[in-house]
TORMIFI-790871 format. One record per residue (C-alpha): x, y, z; residue in one letter. Coordinates in pm, whole numbers, padded with zeros to 5 digits, always signed. Layout:
residues N
XYZA
...
***
This chain:
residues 498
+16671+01343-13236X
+16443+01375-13558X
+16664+01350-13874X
+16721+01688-14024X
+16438+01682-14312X
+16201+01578-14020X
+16319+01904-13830X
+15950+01978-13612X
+15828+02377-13635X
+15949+02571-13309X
+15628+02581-13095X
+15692+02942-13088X
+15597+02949-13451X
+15285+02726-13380X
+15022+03078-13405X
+14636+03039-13551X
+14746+03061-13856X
+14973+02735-13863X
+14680+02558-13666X
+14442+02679-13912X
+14667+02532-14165X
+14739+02208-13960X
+14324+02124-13886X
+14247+02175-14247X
+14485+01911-14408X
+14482+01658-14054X
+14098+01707-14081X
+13852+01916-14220X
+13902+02255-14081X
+13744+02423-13839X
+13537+02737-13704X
+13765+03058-13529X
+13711+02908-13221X
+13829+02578-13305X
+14125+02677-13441X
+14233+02901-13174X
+14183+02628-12879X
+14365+02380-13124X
+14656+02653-13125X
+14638+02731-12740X
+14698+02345-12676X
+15068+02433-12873X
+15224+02219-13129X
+15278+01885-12937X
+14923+01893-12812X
+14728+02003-13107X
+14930+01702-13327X
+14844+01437-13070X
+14500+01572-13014X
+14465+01508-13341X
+14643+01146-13404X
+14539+00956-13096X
+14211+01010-13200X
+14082+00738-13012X
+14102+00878-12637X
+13764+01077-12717X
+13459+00886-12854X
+13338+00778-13138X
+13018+00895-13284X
+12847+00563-13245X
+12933+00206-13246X
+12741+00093-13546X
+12631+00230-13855X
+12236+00172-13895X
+12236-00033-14268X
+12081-00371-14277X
+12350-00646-14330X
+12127-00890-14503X
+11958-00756-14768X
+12212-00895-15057X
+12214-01267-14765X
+12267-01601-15007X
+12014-01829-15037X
+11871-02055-14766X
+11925-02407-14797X
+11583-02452-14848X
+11544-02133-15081X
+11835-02283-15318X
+11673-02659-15311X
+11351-02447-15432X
+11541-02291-15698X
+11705-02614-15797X
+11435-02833-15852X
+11222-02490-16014X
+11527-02530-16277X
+11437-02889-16323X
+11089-02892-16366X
+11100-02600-16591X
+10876-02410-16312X
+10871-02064-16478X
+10645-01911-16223X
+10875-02031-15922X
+11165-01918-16131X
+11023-01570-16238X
+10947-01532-15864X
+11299-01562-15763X
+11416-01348-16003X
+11162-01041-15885X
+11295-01084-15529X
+11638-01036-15632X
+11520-00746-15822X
+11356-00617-15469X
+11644-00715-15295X
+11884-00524-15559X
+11659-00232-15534X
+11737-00197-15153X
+12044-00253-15161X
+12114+00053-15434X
+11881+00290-15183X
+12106+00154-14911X
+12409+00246-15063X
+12253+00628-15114X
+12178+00639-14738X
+12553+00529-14689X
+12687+00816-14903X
+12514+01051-14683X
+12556+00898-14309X
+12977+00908-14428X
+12892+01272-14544X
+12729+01365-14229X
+12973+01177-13981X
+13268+01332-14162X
+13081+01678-14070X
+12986+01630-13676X
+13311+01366-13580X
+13475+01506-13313X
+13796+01286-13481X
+13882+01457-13786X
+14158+01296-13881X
+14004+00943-13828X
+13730+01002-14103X
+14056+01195-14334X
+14227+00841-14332X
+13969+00653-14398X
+13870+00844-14656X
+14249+00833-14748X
+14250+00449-14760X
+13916+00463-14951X
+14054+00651-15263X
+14404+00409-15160X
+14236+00078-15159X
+13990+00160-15421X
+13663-00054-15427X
+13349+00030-15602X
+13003-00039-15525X
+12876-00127-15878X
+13085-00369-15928X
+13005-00618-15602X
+12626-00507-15589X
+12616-00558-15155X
+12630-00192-14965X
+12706-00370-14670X
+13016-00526-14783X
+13129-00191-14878X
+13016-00074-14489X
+13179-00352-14377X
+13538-00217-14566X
+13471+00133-14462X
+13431+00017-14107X
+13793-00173-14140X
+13965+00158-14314X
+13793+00356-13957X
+13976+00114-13718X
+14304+00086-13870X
+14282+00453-13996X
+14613+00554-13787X
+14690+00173-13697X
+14956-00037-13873X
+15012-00037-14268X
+15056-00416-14236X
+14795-00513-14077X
+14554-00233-14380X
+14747-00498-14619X
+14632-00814-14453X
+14263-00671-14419X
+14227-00603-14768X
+14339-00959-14858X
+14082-01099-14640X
+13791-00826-14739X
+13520-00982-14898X
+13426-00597-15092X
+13822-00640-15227X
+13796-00972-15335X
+13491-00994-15502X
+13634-00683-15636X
+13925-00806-15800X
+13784-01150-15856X
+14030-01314-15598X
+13656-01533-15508X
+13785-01719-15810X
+14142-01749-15801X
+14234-02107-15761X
+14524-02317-15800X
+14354-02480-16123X
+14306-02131-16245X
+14512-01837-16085X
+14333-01518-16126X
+14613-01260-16078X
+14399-00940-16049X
+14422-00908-15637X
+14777-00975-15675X
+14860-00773-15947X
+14672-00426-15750X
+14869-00519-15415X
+15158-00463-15561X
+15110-00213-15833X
+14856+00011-15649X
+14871-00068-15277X
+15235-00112-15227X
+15488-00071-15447X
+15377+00142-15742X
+15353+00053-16080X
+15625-00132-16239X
+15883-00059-15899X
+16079-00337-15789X
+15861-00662-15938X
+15778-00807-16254X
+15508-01043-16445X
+15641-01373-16230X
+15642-01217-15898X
+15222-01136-16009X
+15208-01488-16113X
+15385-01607-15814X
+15154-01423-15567X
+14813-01495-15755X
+14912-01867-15605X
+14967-01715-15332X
+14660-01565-15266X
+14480-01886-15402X
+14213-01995-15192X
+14105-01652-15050X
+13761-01590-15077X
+13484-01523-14862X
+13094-01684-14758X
+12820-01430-14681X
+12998-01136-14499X
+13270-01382-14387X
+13688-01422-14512X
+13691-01813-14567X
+14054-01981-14665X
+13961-02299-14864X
+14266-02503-14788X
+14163-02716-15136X
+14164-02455-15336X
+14502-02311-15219X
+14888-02372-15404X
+15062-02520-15114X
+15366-02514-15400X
+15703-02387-15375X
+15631-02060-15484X
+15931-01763-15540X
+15834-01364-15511X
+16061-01079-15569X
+16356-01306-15525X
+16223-01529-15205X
+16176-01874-15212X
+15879-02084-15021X
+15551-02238-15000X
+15406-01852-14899X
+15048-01788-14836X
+14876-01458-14831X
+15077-01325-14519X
+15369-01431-14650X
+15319-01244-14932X
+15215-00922-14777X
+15528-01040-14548X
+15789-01014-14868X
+15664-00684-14992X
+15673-00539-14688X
+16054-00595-14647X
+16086-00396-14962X
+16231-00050-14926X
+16015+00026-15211X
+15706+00028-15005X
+15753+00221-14724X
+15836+00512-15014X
+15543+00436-15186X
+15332+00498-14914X
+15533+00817-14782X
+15443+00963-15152X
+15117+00897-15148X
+15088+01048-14781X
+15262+01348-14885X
+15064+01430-15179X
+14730+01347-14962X
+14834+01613-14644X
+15123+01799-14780X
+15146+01875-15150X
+15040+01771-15423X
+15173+02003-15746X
+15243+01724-16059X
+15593+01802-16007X
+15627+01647-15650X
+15890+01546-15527X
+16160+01785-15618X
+16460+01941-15437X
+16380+01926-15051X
+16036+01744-15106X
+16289+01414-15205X
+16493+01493-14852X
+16192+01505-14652X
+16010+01186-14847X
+16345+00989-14802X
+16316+01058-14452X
+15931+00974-14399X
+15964+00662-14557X
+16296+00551-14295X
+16016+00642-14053X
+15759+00429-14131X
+16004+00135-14179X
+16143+00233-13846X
+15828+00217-13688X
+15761-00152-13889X
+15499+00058-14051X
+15308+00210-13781X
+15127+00529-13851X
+15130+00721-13592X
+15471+00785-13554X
+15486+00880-13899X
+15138+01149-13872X
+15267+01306-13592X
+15621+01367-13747X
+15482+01463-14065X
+15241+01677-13889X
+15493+01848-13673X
+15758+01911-13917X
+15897+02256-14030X
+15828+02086-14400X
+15491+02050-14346X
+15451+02414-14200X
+15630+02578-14500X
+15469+02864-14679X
+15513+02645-15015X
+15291+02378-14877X
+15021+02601-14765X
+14724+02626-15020X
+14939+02371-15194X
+14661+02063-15223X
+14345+02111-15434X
+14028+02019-15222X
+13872+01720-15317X
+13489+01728-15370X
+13425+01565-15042X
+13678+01794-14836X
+13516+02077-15030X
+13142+02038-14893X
+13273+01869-14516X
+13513+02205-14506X
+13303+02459-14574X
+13064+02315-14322X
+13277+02258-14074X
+13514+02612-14091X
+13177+02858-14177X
+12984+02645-13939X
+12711+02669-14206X
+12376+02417-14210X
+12420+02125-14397X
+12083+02182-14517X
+12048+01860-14745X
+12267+01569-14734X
+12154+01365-15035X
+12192+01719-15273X
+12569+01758-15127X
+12637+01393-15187X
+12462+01452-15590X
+12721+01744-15551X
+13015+01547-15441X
+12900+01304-15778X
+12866+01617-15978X
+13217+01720-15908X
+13396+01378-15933X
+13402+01206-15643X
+13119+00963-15570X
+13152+00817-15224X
+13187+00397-15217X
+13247+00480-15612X
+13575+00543-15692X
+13635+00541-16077X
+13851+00217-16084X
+14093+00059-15886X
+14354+00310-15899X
+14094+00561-15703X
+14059+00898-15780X
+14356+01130-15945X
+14325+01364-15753X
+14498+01741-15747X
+14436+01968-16023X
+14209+01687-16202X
+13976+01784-15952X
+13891+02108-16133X
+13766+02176-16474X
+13488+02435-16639X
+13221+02223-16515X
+13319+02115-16195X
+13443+02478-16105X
+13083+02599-16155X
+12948+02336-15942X
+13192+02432-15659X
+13084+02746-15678X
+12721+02695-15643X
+12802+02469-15365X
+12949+02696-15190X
+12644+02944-15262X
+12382+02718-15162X
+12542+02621-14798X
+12591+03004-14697X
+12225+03142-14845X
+12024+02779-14881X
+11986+02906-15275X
+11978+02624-15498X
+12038+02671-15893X
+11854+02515-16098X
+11769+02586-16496X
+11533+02870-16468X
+11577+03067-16112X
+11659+02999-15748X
+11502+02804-15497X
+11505+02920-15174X
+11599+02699-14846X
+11473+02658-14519X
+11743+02811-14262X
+11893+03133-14223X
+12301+03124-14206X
+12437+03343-13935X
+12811+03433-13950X
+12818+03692-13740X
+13041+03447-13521X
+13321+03427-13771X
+13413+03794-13652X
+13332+03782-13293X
+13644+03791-13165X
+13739+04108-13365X
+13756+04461-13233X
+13435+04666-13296X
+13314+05030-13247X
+13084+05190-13047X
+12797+05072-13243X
+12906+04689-13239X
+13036+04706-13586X
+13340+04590-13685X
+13540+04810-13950X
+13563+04627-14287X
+13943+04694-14331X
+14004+04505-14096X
+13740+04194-14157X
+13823+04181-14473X
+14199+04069-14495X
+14095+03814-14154X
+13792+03642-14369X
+14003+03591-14695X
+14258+03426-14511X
+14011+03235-14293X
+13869+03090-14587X
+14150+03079-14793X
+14427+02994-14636X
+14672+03234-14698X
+14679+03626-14696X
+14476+03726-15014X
+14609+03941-15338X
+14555+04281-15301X
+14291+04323-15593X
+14074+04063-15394X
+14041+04330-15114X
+13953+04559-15362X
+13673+04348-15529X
+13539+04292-15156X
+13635+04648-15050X
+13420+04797-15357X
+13148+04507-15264X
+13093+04641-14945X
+13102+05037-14995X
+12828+04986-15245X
+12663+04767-14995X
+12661+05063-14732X
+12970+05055-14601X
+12874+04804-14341X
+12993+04434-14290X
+12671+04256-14132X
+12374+04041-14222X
+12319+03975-14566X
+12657+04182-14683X
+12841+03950-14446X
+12697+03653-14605X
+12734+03803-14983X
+13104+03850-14871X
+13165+03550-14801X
+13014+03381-15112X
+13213+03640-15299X
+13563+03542-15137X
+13483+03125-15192X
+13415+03196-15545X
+13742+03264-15606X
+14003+03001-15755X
+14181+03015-15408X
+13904+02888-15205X
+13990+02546-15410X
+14286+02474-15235X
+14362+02451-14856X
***
């Protein structure tokens, strides 16, 4: 029996609408049709459709990037260099230095391509909710690309968040302390027992685990920099250098013994701490994520997550498909209650409109644009998320996003640009009732798009605003007026949260 906070939605109450609601926050929405076959499946289905992800497959197998363009020096290559430096060889030197500069070039075009391949597989996956955690664990386990200078390393962690998306928390924890993108991140390449460097240990507990200042203090960072001592990685390899690792007696929130790395992650782990860390930031990812979270019978249902994912010794799925399931989840206060990041902005309104996606590299300038810079998280504490998401400027660049997907128009400082493909959404209302003529009656589009694209039944006055667009449009709710509708109703403040 689920405890009482965990309470699953009656499947009777499992309509379009709560399916709508469910494949927006478990993924990245979806067309009419989508939703209505997720619904038909009923609650149980739809859920594990959408958490055991792996039974359909994947897109590909590997991502097309070039592994070697930031490669160390040969042997031979680094004897050049050497004896260069001795003999003062400026040309040989200066040589060296402009092939770095190529290589560096390639590897910041690289990177770009990168942004947009995520972009585009987040668009076409037929497993939503695999590319929402990683994106989750991305903006969790925050590394940026500036700050290691090798795109592949940062492929190489984005390939780790895919396969452990809905895996097991521990074994997320142990990756990252073995990732060479993390620890040339956090410097943890140079943390050795002559010199602890207590940056990697200081994030896995403040950031990844436990939260800042809950349930450790300065020694237990201290304690598990030597801990981590010795991690660091060759090429696009995790290398343990035994010699450079505190075999010491070492003693971390209030255990005592020569720990390692595992050991560490091992001790926090045991903490109750963590497993409500991570149920908070969960619920404020898929659920809601108002300032003032958790209140009332948000700290009921968060106390309960949290026994879940300790129950489950931190596996994930368990704890998705309750989440997903549960009355909480389903609530009217929790719909429309999480403000769309950049990325889930452009991926949903692709996905739900079924729009082109006309030009990857200007939607990933957009995601930029609007905060959110894909492998570029601000620092290591990720991206803020919720209502810092929106601002003057960033609200006008949603809105022209959302302009230039449904009509191909792109602003710029003097007019509009036109694109190459038509939109057609004549298939948003095909399922509706129409006349004799094949039209369908605006009074009763109308209320069906708003929520569609908004999530929720719209305020009367934004009927009227369309109602009025419309009559002086003809009357008639086709073509161009459809399309015009539509960029009408995701201008509106609503269309920011799903």
């Amino acid at each position: 029996m689920p405890e009482p906070s965990l309470r699953p939605l009656d499947e009777r109450e499992f309509d379009f609408w709560a399916a709508h609601h469910l494949l927006s926050r478990a993924g990245f929405g979806g067309t009419p049709d989508q939703v209505r076959a997720l619904s038909q499946l009923g609650l149980d289905k739809a859920v594990d459709w959408l958490v055991d992800h792996e039974e359909r497959p994947a897109p590909e197998s590997a991502p097309p990037f070039d592994p070697d363009i930031m490669r160390p020096a040969t042997p031979e290559e680094s004897a050049a260099y050497r004896k260069a430096r001795m003999e003062g060889d400026e040309a040989t030197l200066s040589a060296f230095r402009r092939e770095r500069q190529k290589r560096q070039g390639a590897d910041r075009n690289q990177i770009r391509a990168m942004r947009e391949w995520w972009l585009q597989r987040m668009i076409e996956t037929p497993r939503p909710l695999e590319e929402k955690m990683t994106l989750f664990w991305h903006g969790h386990f925050a590394t940026g690309y500036r700050a290691i200078e090798d795109s592949w390393h940062m492929m190489m962690q984005n390939q780790m968040f895919r396969n452990l998306a809905t895996g097991n928390f521990a074994d997320l924890l142990r990756g990252v302390i073995r990732d060479p993108a993390m620890l040339r991140y956090l410097n943890n390449n140079r943390n050795r027992k002559q010199s602890p460097n207590e940056n990697l240990a200081r994030e896995l507990m403040e950031l990844f685990s436990l939260g800042e200042g809950n349930d450790y203090g300065e020694n237990d960072i201290k304690e598990g920099a030597r801990a981590l001592t010795g991690y660091t990685y060759e090429d696009d390899s995790f290398v343990f250098r035994s010699g450079a690792h505190d075999d010491g007696p070492k003693s971390i929130l209030g255990r005592r013994g020569n720990f390692d790395g595992d050991d560490f992650v091992n001790i926090i782990l045991s903490r109750n701490v963590c497993s409500e860390f991570i149920a908070l930031k969960l619920y404020r990812f898929f659920v809601n994520d108002a300032p003032d979270v958790p209140n009332g019978d948000q700290r009921s249902f968060l106390a309960s997550l949290a026994r879940k994912l300790r129950q489950s010794r931190y596996e994930l799925k368990p704890v998705l498909k309750a989440l997903f399931k549960s009355r909480h989840f389903h609530d009217a206060a929790n719909r429309c209650a999480v403000v769309k990041s950049p990325t889930q902005l452009i991926v949903q309104t692709i996905r739900s409109l079924n729009t082109p996606i006309r030009d990857l590299n200007g939607l990933a300038t957009a995601g930029d644009l609007m905060g959110q810079q894909l492998f570029e998280p601000p620092s290591v504490k990720g991206w803020d998320g919720g209502r810092s998401w929106i601002n003057t400027s960033t609200l006008f660049i949603r809105q022209n996003l959302s302009v230039f997907l449904l009509t191909g128009r792109r602003p710029d400082r003097y007019n509009w640009k036109p694109g190459a493909e038509t939109y057609r959404p004549d298939h948003l209302l095909a399922h509706l009732d129409t006349d004799t003529r094949g039209r369908v009656a605006p009074e009763e589009a109308l209320p069906y798009l708003c929520r569609l694209a908004l999530g929720a039944e719209p305020h009367p006055s934004r009927l009227e605003t369309l109602s009025s667009f419309v009559e002086q449009h003809g009357g008639r709710l086709d073509g161009d007026r459809l399309v015009g509708t539509l960029c009408i109703i995701t201008s509106m403040p609503e269309y920011q949260l799903c």
